[in-house]
Every structure is written in C-alpha cells, then in structure tokens.
N, C-alpha and C positions, 0 to 999 in steps of 0.2 A: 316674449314673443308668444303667440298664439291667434294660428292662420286666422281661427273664424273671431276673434276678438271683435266685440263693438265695439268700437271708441272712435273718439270724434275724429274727424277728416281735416288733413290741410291739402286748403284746394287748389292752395294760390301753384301756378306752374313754377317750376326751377329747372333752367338750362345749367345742365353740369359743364360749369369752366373749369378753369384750374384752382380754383380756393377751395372743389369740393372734392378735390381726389386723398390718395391715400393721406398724403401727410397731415390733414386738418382729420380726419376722422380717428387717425389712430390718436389723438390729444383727448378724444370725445368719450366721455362714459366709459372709461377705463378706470370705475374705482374699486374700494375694496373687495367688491364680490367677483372681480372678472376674472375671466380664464386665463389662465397662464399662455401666451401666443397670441390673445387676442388684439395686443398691440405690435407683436410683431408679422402677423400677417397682415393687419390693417395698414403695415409699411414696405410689406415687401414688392418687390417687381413684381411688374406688370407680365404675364404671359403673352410668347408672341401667337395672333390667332392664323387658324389652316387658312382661311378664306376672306378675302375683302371684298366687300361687294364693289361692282365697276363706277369707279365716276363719286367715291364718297356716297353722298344723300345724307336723308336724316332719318332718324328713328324717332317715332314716338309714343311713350311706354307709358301704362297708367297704372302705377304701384299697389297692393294690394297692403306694403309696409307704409308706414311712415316713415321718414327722413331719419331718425332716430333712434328707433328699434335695431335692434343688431342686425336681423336682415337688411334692414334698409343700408345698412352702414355699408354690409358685405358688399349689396347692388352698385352702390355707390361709387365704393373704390372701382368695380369691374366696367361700371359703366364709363367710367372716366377712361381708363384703361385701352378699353373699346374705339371709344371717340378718339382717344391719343393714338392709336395702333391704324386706324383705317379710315380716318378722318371723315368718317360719319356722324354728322349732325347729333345728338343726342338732348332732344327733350324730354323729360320726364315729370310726371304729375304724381305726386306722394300723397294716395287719395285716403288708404286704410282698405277697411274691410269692407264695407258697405260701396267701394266702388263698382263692382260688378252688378248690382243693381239700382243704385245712387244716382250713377254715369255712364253706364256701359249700356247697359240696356236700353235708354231711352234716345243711347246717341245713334242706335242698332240701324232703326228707321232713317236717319241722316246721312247724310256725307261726311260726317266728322267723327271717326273711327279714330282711336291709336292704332299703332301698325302692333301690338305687344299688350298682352296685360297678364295678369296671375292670377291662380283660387284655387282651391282644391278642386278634385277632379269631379265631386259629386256637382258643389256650386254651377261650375262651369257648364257642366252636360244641363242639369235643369234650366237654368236661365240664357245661356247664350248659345249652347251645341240645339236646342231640342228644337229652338225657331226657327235655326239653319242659320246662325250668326255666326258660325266657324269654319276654318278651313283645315285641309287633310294638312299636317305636318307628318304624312309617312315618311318624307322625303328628307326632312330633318334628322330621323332616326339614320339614316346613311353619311351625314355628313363628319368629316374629320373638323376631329376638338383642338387639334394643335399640338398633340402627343405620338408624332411620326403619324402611322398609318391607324390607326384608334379613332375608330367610329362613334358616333352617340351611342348607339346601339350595343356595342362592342364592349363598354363601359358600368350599364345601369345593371342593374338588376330585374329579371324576367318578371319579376311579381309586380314589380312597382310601374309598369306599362302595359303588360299583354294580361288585360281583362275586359271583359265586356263593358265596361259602363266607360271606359276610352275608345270607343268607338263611334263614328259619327253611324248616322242614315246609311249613310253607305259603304258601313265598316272598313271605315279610314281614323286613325288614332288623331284626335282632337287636342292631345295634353304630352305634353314633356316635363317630367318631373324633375325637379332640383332637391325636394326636401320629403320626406318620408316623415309621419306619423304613426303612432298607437297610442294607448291608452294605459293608468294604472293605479292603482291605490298606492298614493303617496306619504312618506310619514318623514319624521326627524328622527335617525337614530338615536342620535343624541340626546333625545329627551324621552324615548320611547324605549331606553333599556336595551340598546344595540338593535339589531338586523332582527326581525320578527317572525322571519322562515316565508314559505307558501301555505295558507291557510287550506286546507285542501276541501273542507265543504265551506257551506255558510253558515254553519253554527260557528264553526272555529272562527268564523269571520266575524259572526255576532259575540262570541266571547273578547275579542278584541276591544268590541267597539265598549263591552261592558265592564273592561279592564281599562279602558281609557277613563270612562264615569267614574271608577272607583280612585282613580286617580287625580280627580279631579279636575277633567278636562271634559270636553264638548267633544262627541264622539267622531263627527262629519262636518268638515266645510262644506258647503253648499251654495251656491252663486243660483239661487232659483230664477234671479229675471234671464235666463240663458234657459229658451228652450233646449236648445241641442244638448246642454248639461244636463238638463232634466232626462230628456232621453236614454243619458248610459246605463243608468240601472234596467230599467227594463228589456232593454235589445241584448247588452251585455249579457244579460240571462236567458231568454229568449232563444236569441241562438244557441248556444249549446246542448238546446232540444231540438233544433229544426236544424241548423246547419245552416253553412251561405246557401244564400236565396232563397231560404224559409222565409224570411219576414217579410221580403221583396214579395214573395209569392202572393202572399194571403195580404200585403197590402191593395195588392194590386185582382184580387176574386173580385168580382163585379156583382157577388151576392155577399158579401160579407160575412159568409159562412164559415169559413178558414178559422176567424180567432176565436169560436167557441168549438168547433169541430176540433182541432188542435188542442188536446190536452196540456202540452208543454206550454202554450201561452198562458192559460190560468195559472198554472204553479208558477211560470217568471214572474207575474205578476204578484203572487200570493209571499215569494221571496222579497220582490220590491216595496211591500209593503216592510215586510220585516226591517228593511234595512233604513228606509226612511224614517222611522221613529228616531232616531238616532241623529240624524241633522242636528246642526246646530240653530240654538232661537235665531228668532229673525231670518233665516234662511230664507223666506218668502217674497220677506219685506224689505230688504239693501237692496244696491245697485251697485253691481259690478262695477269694479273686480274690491270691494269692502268685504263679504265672505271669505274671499281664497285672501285676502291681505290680514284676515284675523287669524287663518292659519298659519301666515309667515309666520306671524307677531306671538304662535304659540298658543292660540284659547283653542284651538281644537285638534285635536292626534290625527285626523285621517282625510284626505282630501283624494275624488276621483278625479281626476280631469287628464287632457294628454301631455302628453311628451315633450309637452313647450313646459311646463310646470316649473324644473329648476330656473331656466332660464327668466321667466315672467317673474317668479317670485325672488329672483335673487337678484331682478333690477330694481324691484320694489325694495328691500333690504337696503342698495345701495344708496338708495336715492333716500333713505331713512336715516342712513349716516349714523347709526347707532354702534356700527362694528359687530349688528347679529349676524351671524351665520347660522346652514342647516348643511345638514349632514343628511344627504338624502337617501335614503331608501324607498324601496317599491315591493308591490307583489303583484299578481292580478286576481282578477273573479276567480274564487273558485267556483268546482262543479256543482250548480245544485240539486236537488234529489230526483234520480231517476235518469239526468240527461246523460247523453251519449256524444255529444259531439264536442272534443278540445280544441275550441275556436281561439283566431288571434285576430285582432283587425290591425288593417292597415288603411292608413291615406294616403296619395299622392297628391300634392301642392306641386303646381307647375305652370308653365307658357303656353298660353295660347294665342294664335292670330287669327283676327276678324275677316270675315271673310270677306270684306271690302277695305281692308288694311292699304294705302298706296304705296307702300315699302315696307313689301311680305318678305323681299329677299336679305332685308338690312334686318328686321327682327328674327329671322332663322339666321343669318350669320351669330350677334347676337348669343342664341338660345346655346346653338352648338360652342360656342366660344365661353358660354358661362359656365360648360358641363369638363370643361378645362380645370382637373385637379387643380391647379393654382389661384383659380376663381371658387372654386364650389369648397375647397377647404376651410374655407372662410364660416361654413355656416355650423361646423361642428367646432373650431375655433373660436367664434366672433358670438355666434346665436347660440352654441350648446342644444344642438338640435343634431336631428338623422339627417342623411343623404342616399339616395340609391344607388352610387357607387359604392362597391364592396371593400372597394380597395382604400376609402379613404377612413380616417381615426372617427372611432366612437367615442362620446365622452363620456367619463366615468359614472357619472349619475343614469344613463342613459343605459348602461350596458347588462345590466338582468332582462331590461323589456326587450332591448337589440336583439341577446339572448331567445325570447320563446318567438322575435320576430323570423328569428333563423331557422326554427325549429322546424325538420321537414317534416316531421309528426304532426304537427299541428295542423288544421285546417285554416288556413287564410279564408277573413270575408273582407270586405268592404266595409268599412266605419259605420255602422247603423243597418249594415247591409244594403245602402244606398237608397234606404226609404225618404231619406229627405231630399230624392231627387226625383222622385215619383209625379208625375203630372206638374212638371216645374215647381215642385215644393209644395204646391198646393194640399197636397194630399195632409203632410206633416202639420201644417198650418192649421187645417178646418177641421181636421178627423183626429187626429195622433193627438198633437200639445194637449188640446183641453181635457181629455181623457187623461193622457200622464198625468199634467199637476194635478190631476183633480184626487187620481188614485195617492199621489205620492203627498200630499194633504189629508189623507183619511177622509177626502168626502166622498169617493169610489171605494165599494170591499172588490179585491180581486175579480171577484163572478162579474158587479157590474161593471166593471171598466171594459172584462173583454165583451161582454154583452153591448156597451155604445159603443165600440171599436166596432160591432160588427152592424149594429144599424145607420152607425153616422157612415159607416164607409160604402154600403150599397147605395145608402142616398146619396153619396160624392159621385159616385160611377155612375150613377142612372141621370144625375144634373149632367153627368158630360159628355150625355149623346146630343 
C-alpha cells in the first residue's frame, strides 16, 4: 500500500453483494508474507453501527485503493458489513490514486458526484477543498462509532485532525482520518548486521551509506519518476532549520526572496546534494515501483520512503513467491549542521464528502461506522499501516517511527509542510520538481537551486494576479 502510489486504475464500477464480503476476502492474498490476524479479521463479525440513515438509500464511494490492496480488502469487508447492517445501497468504484484528479475533479462541475471518496489531506485541500468541492464534516466528528457513547472525535487523536491545512474557507474540517503516515530510512536488519541505532548527523548517515559500498551494495533505492519521492531529501532537511511552516512560508513570498534570504535552505540543499550521490544507478531512469522492488530483492541497503514501505514491499515479496523475507528496521533524518528544530511529519489519509454529494448522510453514517475499532482494525492487521486511534495495535515494523510519531518533544509538521498543496499543487509542479531533480542529478550546485527557487517562484506568484 502507499496512499499517493501511481498505478493503473480499475474503472470498471463493483456493487458489493454478498461474494465480496468477508469470507472471499479473507481466501485473498493471505500468503507467506502476511500478518498474523490478517485472515482472521478479514473473517470476523461485522460491528453493529450507532446510526442508520432513514429509509436505507445508497452510497457512492470512489476508492482511492484498488480492490486488492489490503486497504481495499479492509473497505471491503466494512463496506459489505455497512450495506448488510443498514441496508444501504453501496456502490463503489476501486479507481486508485490518480482518482481525485482522474475523476473527481472534472466530475466537480457536473452532477455526477460520489456521495464519499479518499486522499490524503494535503491532495484533498489542493484539488477539491480550494475550488469549494467540499463540505464541513464538523458534524461527523460528533457522531457515535457504535462503542456505547464514543464519539469520532472522542476516539482519534488531536494531531491527526485539529490543524490548519483541515480546514475549509470557512474553517470547517474537510477530512476524517482513518490512516496515519510518516516517513523513514528503511533497511534489512538481517542483511545489515542487525538494528543500525539513530544516526545522529548526516556524516554518520553518509558513513552508512559508505559502509553499505564497501559491502558491496547500492547505497539508496530511489524511485526518481515519483516527484513527491524526490522531494523528501530536501524538505526533510529543510525543516529542521525552519520549522513547520518554514517551507510553507517562503514557498508561498510573492518575491522569492525567502530561499536565498534563508540560510538553512542552502545548507538542506548543500546536505541533499550529499546524499544523492549515493542513489542507486538508474534511479532516474525505471519506473516505479522497479527501484524500491530492487531494494526488496536486496541490491541496495537503504530506502527513504513512508510508512506504507513494509506493507508495499512485502506484497511485492509475496507475489515473488520466492520465501524472501525482511526483517525491517528504520531510523529517521538526522539533524544537519547548525539546525534547531526536531521535526516529525505526519499525514492524514481520510473521507471526504462532495459538496454536491445526494447522500451526504449515508457517507457520514459510513465514515463514523468505519472509525469502529472493529472496522478500522483492520488497517494495522490487514495493511500493516498507522491509524489515529491510539487505542488500537501498532505493528511491529512500524513501531520506532510510531515511537518519535509520539514524541511530545518533537515538533509535528505536515508531510513536505503541505507545499504540494500550495496554489492547487501548482506551485510544486512548475517551481519546486524541476529544481529538485535537477539539484539531486548534480545539474543544480546547492547555491543555484535555491537561486531558481527563488526567481521561478516570484515569476509563479506575479503570473497569478
């Protein structure tokens, strides 16, 4: 799994009858790699829900999973569950990633809304909250999950909701989260000499990577057609000179003065540079997910990407059928020279409803009914992924990053500090990408990358009076 994955779309719609509930799914991709439980949740009883909407109706939901992927399986069973509990219609469309812009977007202008879809929270607010395609689910956060008197709200955790980039125009919460993200340098213990510690600068990080070479591996996977992947090195670092809403800030100066005025940008970059010599060949040139599946396969020791990582790569393994396993470990960024601020990011992946949805009440029944321990256990079970429920299991690969996600020391930002949602993405698209790859290819030195960061970005803000 991995929310922002590009990969192809099935378009075709599937009404959940009875051949797609739990019992056919727990048969499904439960092979060698899978989680202990993940077939016996995928067979357990259905929760009963707080709220039926009046009169049945129908739902219709346009998946941001495929049919396939362990979340989709999770939806799956819950949606079935749903439709059997309150005899609401349930159509669903298993579009992928590229639905919220694919299909959502262009149906925005029409009459032909889902009443329900999914994205991370950054996606959501650029493309569909900023044109005014969304509606307030304040109201959702009050509703009862089916556990006595336990609210949504009652339930999540404060961080993974109450921030500003979930707020509409009219500071009304847009997003209900199910699944929680961050980010990490991933390794194989087991091939890596056990558990590696926290690297505490970026020399200790670069001696890693030169302890990997000497051992005769590829020091970094690297999936480069993934701008967002290209991204993490330099925001990763970045902040921890500027802090949340550093990066946000100066992407968003209307003189583009910020990333050279801004001493910390030059050095994240002048690190970034460091660290990109170390990619693995071809890094540029494959097409995901062939990078991060040569790291399953072992030709490189260190892969950054997020929290989906055990889970993606150990469907890949299965589906290899070779009997490899990984023995995962993690660490994060360390600090690099000079900075001050011990950043963590986090994402929320979550529901939103269209603001022309014609069964707004059957997808908020729905939302609050999937936020039902019995339902939402499923994703740390089934997906080996986070949830913003505190209360429910973390899974073992997952649980160092859980760890500094906890840490009240830490400064929380937002995933890139929500620069990829800056002027509907635009900003990232025209200003940012071609500047990163260009730096992280050595065709940018540190000085000129923040020097076209800061002339492409005034000419972006002065085109958009």
């Amino acid at each position: 799994m991995r929310f922002h994955k590009l990969v192809g779309s099935t378009l075709a719609a599937t009404l959940l009858l009875a051949g797609c509930g739990s019992g056919d799914a727990a048969g499904d991709g439960t092979g060698e790699n899978a989680l202990p439980g993940a077939a016996e949740f995928l067979s357990s009883p259905c929760p009963e829900p707080a709220a039926k909407p009046a009169g049945g109706g129908q739902l219709v939901y346009w998946s941001m999973w495929t049919a396939d992927e362990p979340q989709g399986k999770v939806l799956q069973k819950a949606l079935k569950c749903f439709q059997d509990k309150t005899g609401v219609k349930v159509d669903v469309q298993w579009l992928g990633r590229k639905a919220y812009t694919q299909n959502l977007v262009p149906a925005l202008n029409t009459g032909t809304v889902p009443d329900l879809f999914d994205q991370d929270v950054s996606k959501v607010g650029a493309a569909i909250m900023t044109p005014g395609g969304t509606q307030s689910l304040d109201d959702v956060y009050g509703m009862k999950i089916g556990e006595g008197d336990k609210t949504v709200k009652d339930v999540l955790s404060l961080t993974s909701y109450d921030f500003p980039q979930n707020k509409d125009h009219e500071g009304h919460s847009f997003l209900v989260p199910y699944e929680i993200q961050s980010s990490a340098w991933w390794y194989d213990k087991a091939t890596a000499g056990g558990a590696l510690g926290q690297p505490k600068t970026v020399d200790e990080l670069i001696g890693l990577f030169d302890k990997a070479k000497a051992d005769g591996k590829a020091a970094v996977s690297q999936d480069g057609d993934i701008p967002f992947y290209n991204m993490y090195y330099f925001t990763q670092l970045a902040e921890r000179y500027v802090g949340a809403g550093g990066l946000a800030k100066a992407a968003q100066d209307p003189t583009g003065r910020a990333w050279t005025d801004v001493p910390g940008f030059r050095e994240a970059a002048a690190q970034t540079a460091r660290i990109s010599k170390y990619f693995i060949d071809g890094w540029d040139a494959a097409k995901f997910p062939q990078i991060q599946q040569r790291w399953a396969d072992g030709d490189a020791r260190f892969l950054y990407v997020g929290t989906w990582a055990p889970s993606e790569t150990r469907e890949y393994l299965d589906k290899q059928g070779a009997g490899t396993k990984i023995d995962y470990g993690s660490f994060q960024f360390p600090m690099p020279p000079g900075a001050t601020h011990d950043t963590v990011e986090q994402m929320s992946i979550g529901f939103a409803v269209p603001k022309k949805a014609k069964n707004a009440d059957a997808a908020k029944a729905f939302i609050a009914y999937f936020l039902n321990k019995g339902n939402l256990a499923g994703i740390p079970a089934v997906a080996d992924n986070l949830v913003p429920r505190p209360d429910l299991a973390v899974p073992d690969d997952l649980k160092p990053v859980k760890t500094v996600m906890d840490d009240q020391k830490k400064e929380h930002v937002l995933q890139y500090d929500g620069i990829d949602a800056i002027a509907g993405g635009k900003w990232q698209t025209d200003v940012f990408d071609p500047a990163d790859t260009a730096l992280l290819k050595g065709q940018l030195t540190p000085e000129a990358f923040v020097a076209q960061l800061a002339q492409k970005s005034a000419a972006f803000w002065k085109n958009q009076h």
